[in-house]
KEVO-907647 format. One record per residue (C-alpha): residue in one letter; x, y, z. Coordinates in steps of 0.1 Angstrom, whole numbers, padded with zeros to 4 digits, always signed. Example, Ala and Ser with C-alpha at 12.3 -4.5 7.8 and 13.67 -1.06 7.14 Angstrom:
BEGIN
a+0123-0045+0078s+0137-0011+0071
//
This chain:
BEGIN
x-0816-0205+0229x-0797-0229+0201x-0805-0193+0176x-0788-0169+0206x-0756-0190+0208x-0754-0191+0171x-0754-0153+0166x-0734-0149+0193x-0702-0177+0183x-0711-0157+0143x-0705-0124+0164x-0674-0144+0179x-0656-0154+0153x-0661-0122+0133x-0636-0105+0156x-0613-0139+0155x-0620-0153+0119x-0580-0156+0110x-0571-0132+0079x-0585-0150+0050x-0622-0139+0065x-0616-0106+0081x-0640-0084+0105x-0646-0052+0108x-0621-0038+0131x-0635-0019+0163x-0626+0021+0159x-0596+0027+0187x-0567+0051+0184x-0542+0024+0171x-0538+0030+0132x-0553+0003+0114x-0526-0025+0097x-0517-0015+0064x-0519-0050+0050x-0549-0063+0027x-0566-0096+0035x-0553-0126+0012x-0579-0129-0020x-0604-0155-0026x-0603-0166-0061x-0635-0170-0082x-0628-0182-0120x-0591-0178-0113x-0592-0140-0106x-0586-0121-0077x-0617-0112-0047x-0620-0080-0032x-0630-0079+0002x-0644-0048+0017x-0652-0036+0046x-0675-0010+0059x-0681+0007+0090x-0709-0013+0094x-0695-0045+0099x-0677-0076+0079x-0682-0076+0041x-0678-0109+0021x-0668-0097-0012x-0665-0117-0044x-0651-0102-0077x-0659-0114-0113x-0636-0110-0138x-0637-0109-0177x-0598-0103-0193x-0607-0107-0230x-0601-0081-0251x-0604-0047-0234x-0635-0053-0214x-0631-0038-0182x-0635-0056-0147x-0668-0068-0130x-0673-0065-0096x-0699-0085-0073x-0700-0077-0039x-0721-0099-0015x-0727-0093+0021x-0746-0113+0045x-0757-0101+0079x-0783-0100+0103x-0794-0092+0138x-0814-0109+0172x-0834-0089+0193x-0843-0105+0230x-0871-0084+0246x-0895-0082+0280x-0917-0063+0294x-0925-0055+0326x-0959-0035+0342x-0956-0018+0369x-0991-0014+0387x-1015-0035+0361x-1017-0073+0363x-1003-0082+0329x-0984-0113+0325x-0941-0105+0323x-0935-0114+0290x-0901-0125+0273x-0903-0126+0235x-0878-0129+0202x-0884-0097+0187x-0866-0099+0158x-0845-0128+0145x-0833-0114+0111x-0818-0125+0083x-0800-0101+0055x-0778-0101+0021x-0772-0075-0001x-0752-0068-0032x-0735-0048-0056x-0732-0061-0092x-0712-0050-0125x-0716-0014-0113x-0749-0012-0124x-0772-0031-0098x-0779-0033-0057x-0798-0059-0048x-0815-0063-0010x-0831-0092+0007x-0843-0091+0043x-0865-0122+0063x-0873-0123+0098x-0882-0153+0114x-0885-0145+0149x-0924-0158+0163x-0925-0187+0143x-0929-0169+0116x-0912-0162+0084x-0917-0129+0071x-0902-0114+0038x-0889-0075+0052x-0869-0065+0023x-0868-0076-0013x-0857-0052-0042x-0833-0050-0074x-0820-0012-0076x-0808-0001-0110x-0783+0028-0113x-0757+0041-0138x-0752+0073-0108x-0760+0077-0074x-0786+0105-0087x-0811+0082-0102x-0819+0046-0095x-0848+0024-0103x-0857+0005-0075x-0880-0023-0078x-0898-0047-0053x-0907-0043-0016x-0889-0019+0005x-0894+0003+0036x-0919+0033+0025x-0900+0065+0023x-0924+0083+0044x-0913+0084+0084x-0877+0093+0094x-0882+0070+0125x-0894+0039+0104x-0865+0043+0077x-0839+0039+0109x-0829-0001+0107x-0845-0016+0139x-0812-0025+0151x-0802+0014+0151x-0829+0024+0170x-0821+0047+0203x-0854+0034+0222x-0868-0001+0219x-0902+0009+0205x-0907+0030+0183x-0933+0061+0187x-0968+0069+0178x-0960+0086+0144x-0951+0055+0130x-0981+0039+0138x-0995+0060+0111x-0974+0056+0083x-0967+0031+0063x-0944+0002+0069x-0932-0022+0038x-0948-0016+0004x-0939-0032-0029x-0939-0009-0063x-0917+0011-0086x-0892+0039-0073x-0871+0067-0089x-0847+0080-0065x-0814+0092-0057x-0789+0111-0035x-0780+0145-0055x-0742+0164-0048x-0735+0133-0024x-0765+0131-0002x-0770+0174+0001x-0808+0160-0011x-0822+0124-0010x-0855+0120-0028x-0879+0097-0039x-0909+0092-0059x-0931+0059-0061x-0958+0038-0070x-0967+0012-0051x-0996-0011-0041x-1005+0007-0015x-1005-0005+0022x-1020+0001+0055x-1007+0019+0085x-0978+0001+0101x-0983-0033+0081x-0962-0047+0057x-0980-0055+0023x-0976-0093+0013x-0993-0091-0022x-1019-0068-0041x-1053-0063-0021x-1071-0043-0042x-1068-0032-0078x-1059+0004-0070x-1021+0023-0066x-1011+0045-0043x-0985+0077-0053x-0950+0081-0027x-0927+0107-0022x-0897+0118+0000x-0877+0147+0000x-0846+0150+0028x-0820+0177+0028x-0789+0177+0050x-0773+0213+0045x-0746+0205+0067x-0736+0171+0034x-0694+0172+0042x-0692+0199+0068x-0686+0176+0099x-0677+0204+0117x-0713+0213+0120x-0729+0183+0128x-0756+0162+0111x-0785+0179+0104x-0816+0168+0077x-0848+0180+0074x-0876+0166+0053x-0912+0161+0042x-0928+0128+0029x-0966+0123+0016x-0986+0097+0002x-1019+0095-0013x-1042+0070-0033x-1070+0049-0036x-1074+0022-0010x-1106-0007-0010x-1112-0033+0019x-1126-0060+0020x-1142-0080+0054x-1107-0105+0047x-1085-0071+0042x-1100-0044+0053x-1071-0019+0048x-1072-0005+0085x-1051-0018+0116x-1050-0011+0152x-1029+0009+0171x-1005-0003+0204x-0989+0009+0233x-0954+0003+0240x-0966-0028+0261x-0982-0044+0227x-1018-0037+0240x-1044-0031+0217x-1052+0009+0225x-1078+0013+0195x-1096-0012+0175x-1120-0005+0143x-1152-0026+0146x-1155-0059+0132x-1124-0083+0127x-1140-0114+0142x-1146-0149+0121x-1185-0138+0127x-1179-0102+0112x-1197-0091+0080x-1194-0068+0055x-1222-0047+0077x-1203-0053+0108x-1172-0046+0100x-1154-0011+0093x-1131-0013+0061x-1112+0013+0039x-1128+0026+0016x-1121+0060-0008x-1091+0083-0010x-1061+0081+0017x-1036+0110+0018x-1006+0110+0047x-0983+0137+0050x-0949+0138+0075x-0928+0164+0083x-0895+0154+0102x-0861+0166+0109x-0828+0152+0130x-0801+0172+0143x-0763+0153+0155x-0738+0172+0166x-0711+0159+0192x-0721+0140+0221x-0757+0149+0218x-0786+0144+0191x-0820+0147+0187x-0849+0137+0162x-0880+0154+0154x-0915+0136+0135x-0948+0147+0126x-0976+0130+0109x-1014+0133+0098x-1032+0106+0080x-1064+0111+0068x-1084+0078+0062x-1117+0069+0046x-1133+0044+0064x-1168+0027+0057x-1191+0013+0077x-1231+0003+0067x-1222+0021+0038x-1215+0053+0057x-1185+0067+0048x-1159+0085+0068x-1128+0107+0066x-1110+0102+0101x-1080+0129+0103x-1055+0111+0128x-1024+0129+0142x-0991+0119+0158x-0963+0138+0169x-0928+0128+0188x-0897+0149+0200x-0868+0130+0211x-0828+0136+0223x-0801+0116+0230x-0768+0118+0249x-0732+0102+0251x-0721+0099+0285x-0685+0076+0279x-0662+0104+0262x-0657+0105+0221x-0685+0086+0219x-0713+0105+0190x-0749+0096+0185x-0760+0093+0149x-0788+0086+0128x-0774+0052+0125x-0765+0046+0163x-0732+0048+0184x-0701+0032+0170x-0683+0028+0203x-0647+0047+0203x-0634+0020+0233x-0652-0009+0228x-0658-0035+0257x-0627-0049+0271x-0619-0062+0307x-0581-0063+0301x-0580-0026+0285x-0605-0016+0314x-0624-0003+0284x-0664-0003+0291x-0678+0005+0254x-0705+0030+0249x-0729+0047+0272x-0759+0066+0257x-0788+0079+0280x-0825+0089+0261x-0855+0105+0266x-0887+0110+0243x-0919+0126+0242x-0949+0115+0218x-0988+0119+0212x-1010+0100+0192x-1047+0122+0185x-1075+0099+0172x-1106+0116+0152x-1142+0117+0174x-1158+0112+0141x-1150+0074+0145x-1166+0069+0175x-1201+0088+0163x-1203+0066+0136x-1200+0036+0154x-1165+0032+0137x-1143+0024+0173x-1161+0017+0207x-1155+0045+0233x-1154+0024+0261x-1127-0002+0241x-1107+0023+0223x-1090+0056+0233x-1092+0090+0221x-1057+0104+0227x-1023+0089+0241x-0994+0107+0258x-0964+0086+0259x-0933+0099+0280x-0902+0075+0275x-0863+0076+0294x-0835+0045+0288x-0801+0041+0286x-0784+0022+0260x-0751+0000+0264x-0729-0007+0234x-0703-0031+0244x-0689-0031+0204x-0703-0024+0173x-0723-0056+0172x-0734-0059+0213x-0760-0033+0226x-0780-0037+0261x-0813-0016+0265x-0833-0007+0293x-0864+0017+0287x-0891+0032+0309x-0927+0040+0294x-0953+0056+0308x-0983+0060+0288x-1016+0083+0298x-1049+0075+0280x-1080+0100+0272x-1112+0079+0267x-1110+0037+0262x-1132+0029+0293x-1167+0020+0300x-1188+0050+0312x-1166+0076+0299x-1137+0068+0318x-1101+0069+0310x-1079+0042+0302x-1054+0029+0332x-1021+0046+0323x-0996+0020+0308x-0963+0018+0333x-0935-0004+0307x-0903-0017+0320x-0888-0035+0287x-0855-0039+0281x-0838-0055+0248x-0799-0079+0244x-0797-0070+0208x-0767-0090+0187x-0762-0080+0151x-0737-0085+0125
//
């Protein structure tokens, strides 16, 4: 409770800080004031503070006058987000849970022109967990070097920030991709953002999990292409389309074996590879082991009050078990659409911006956004006839239909209240199917 109150006084006096610290204004139809924020001075020359649609900036500049040299700018900004969840089952027994998702923790940079820098840490479950880390080194916004760990560029829904997301998990297709990978990328937005892409090498990391260190001695090979035709032609809407693979050499190990689970909505385990108890061996236990190639195809489409968002994904992994080896082809799939309901209000990739943000004396109600989503996850037979998943623990195919509404009091406040229903081929004893999943979760997110 002490970490809610704290992001929501930071959230407070972001919209209150007198003018030395500005916010963000909200977006209304009264012009925005013409006068700058008083500077902060760091070695006697003037800051610059900027701000973005995205919320307050803190910015710092650093000055050299000697000679001819030209300015040097560092901009700092700090940020973060809370995310309260529960869940709620319908017709099964499970326990109503209430749980910090996400408790997250940001800064990012700019530096003498050249340099972005990016640093994310959750620390929501007791945990603390190292999200984002990189250095990015540019002279254009065509190429960049990025190193250090970062999202994969692989699946549209995953490279969303968590705190723009239209539905409070995400879908099956990112439960095959990659998550956070560290390694080496060249990328860059080309005639200002028309195409995005991105080539890597990285370390290589399991579906969904975010890589901590090396695990095995081999790399794996990463790239992204995204094009938005429609790049400075608002009057068409936001449209991108892309394709993503990844492919390379992966090794487990009984510790690390390179394979993960996959979950419903709820968080219950839906499919588990054998082994992965403390009495597991390496003959017991099903591990990566060969050539892994993933490929994605996805597109998203805004265009006024509506949007919508397209993802598909195969992953083919080589799994080894008693020195059997297998290739298991595993397949998700999502379509999903949103819509504005509060008028002048637009879905976007990056969420709704609300045009009247909450406010009982302007008898202003923010933003109201209804959703709806459709999704499959297909896993490979193979695995269970070689002894890879148990039949009777772990399912064969998922169907997960989802509906919510979404409440954005401001740019920082958004309430969320989802429905999932979930239908399961296979995963019980005898042959039988898995009870279908009925999830009630809804989310108070705060972010800054």
């Amino acid at each position: 409770m002490p970490l809610v109150l704290l992001f929501i006084s930071s959230i407070a006096s972001a919209q209150t800080e007198p003018p030395d610290v500005p916010a963000t204004p909200e977006p209304t139809p009264v012009a925005a004031p013409t006068t700058a924020a008083a500077p902060v001075a760091v070695n006697a020359a003037p800051a610059v503070v900027q701000q973005t649609p995205t919320g307050p900036t803190i910015g710092i500049d650093i000055t050299k006058t000697s000679g001819k040299t030209e300015p040097k700018q560092l901009e700092l900004k700090p940020g973060g987000y809370l995310q309260a969840d529960t869940r709620s089952f319908v017709t099964d027994t499970s326990p109503h849970e209430q749980t910090l998702r996400r408790l997250r923790f940001k800064l990012e940079g700019k530096a003498f022109g050249l340099f972005k820098f990016n640093t994310l840490i959750d620390t929501a479950q007791s945990k603390l967990v190292v999200q984002n880390a990189f250095i990015e080194i540019g002279l254009r916004p065509e190429i960049g070097l990025r190193f250090g760990k970062d999202k994969a560029q692989f699946g549209i829904e995953r490279l969303q920030s968590a705190a723009d997301l239209t539905f409070i998990e995400r879908s099956y297709p990112t439960q095959i991709s990659p998550n956070r990978d560290i390694g080496l990328a060249l990328r860059g937005d080309i005639r200002g953002g028309l195409v995005h892409y991105s080539v890597a090498i990285v370390d290589g990391v399991a579906n969904n999990a975010v890589l901590e260190g090396e695990t095995d001695d081999s790399y794996e090979y990463n790239a992204h292409l995204l094009v938005s035709p429609f790049k400075g032609l608002a009057q068409f809407g936001d449209l991108a389309v892309g394709a993503a693979t990844t492919f390379g050499r992966t090794h487990g190990t009984v510790a690390s074996p390179g394979i993960t689970p996959f979950k419903s909505a709820g968080q219950a385990t839906i499919y588990k590879y054998a082994g992965g108890s403390a009495m597991d061996t390496l003959a017991t236990t099903a591990v990566a082991d060969g050539y892994r190639y993933r490929f994605a195809g996805h597109a998203y489409y805004y265009a006024g009050p509506i949007g919508a968002l397209a993802e598909y994904v195969a992953d083919y992994e080589p799994v080894a078990l008693r020195g059997d080896h297998t290739l298991l082809a595993q397949r998700a799939w999502q379509v999903a659409a949103s819509a504005a309901l509060t008028p002048g209000d637009k879905p976007t990739y990056k969420g709704i911006v609300p045009t009247k943000p909450f406010d009982l004396d302007a008898h202003t109600w923010g933003a109201f956004e209804v959703a709806a989503r459709y999704g499959e996850l297909i896993l490979d037979d193979d695995s269970f006839a070689a002894g890879i998943a148990d039949p009777a623990a772990s399912v064969r195919r998922a169907r997960a239909g989802t509906v919510g509404i979404n409440w954005y009091f401001n740019r920082y406040i958004k309430l969320q209240v989802n429905y999932e229903g979930t239908v399961y081929t296979g995963g019980a004893p005898d042959g039988g199917d898995r009870p279908t999943e009925h999830l009630i979760a809804t989310r108070f997110q705060a972010a800054i």
